[in-house]
N, C-alpha and C positions, 0 to 999 in steps of 0.2 A: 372937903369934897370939891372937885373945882367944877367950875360953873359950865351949863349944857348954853351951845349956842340955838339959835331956834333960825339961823338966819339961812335963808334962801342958798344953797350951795355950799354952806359954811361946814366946814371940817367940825367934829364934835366931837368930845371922848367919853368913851363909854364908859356908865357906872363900875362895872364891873372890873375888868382889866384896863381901865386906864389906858387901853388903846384907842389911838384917832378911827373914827367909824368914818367911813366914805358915804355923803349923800347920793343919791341919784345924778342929780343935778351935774354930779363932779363927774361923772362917766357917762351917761348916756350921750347918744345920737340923737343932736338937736334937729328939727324939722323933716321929718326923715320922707322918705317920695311913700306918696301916698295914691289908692283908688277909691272909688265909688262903688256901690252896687251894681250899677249899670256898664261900668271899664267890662270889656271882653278878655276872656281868657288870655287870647290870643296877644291884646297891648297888655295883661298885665305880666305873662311872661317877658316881653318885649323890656317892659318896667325893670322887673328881677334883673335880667341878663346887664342892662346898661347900667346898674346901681350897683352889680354885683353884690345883690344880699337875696335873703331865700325868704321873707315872709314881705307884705304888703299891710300895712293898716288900712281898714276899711272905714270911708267917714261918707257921714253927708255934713256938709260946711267944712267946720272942721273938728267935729264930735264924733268921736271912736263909734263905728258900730258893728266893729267887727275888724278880723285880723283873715288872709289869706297864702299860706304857705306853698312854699315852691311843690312839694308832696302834696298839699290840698290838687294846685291844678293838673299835677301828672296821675292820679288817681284817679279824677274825675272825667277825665279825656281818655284815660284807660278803663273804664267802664261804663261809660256812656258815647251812644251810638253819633257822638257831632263833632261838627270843626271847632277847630280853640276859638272860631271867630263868632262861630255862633252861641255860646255858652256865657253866660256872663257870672263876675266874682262872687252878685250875689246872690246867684246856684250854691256856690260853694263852698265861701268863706262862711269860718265860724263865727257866730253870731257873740256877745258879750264875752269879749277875751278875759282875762284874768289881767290887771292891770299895775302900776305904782302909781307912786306920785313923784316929782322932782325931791318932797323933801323927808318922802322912807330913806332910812337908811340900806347899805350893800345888803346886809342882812337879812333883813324883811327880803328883800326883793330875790333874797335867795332863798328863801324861804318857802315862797309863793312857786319859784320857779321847781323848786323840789317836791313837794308838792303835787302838784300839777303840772309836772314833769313837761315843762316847758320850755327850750331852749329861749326864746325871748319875748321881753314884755311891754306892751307900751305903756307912755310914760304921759300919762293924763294931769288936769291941772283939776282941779275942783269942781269945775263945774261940766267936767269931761271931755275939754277939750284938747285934743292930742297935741303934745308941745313935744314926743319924741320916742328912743326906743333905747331901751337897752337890754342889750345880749348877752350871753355867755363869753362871747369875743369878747367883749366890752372889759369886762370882769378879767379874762386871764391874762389881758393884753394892758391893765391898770395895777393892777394889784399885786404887791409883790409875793413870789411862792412862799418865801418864807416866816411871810409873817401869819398870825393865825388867821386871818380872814381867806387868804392865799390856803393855805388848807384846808377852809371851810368850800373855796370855790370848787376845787378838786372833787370834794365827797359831793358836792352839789352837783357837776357833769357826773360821775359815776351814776348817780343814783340816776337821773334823766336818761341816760345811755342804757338801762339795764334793759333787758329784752322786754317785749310787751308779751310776746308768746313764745314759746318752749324754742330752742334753735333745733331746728328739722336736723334728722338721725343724722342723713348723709354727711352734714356739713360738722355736725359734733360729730362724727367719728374720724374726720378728718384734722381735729386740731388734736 
């Protein structure tokens, strides 16, 4: 049986299939732009658009306390009667994300993300302090199609992509 490394970022192979498993570490998005409870809608869009990525980690210091999606603030400016400037992240962001660690394996963290159908996860350290992020992107843009994990990432968007509610008459009798 060959030997499991334990080491921080270290390629390891799995029991099982004797395939190399990807750490966290090896794909995620190290130090990624982050806001506060108190960031305004308004800068944390600003945030999104200059980062070009669609969620925000929410910290005080730099301890997760929550995650805020490009959908979280177009929702919430679409249903509540105020400017992006007046609203702040922590109106809106979700409170305890579902999270990894740098040293889960791909799998776990596709696990979690299927799951709880989450397109991305942040990437906390032990004692919860946010050291980064990793996505769906992350995953299809690392990992090659053809190997089995590369299929497992596939079923893993599937399943997050499946509708949350029925697809309305007009638009199913249209495909």
């Amino acid at each position: 049986m060959p030997r499991l490394s334990s080491g921080y970022g270290a390629c390891v192979l799995s029991r099982v299939a004797e395939e190399p498993v990807m750490q966290i570490a090896e794909v995620m998005t190290p130090g990624p732009i982050c806001c506060t409870p108190d960031t305004s809608v308004a800068e944390a869009a600003r945030l999104m658009w200059e980062a070009d990525c669609g969620v925000l980690p929410v910290v005080n210091g730099r301890t997760l306390t929550g995650v805020v999606t490009d959908r979280d603030l177009f929702i919430a400016l679409a249903t509540r009667d105020l400017r992006a400037s007046e609203l702040t992240v922590g109106s809106v962001a979700r409170a305890m994300p579902v999270t990894c660690t740098p040293r889960d394996d791909v799998q776990q963290a596709m696990g979690k993300m299927k799951t709880h159908r989450v397109r991305r996860l942040p990437v906390v350290d032990k004692d919860g302090t946010l050291v980064g992020i990793v996505s769906m992107n992350d995953l299809l843009l690392t990992i090659a199609p053809e190997s089995a994990t590369g299929g497992k990432v596939v079923d893993t968007l599937q399943t997050i992509s499946e509708h949350h509610l029925p697809v309305p008459a007009a638009r199913a009798a249209a495909v």
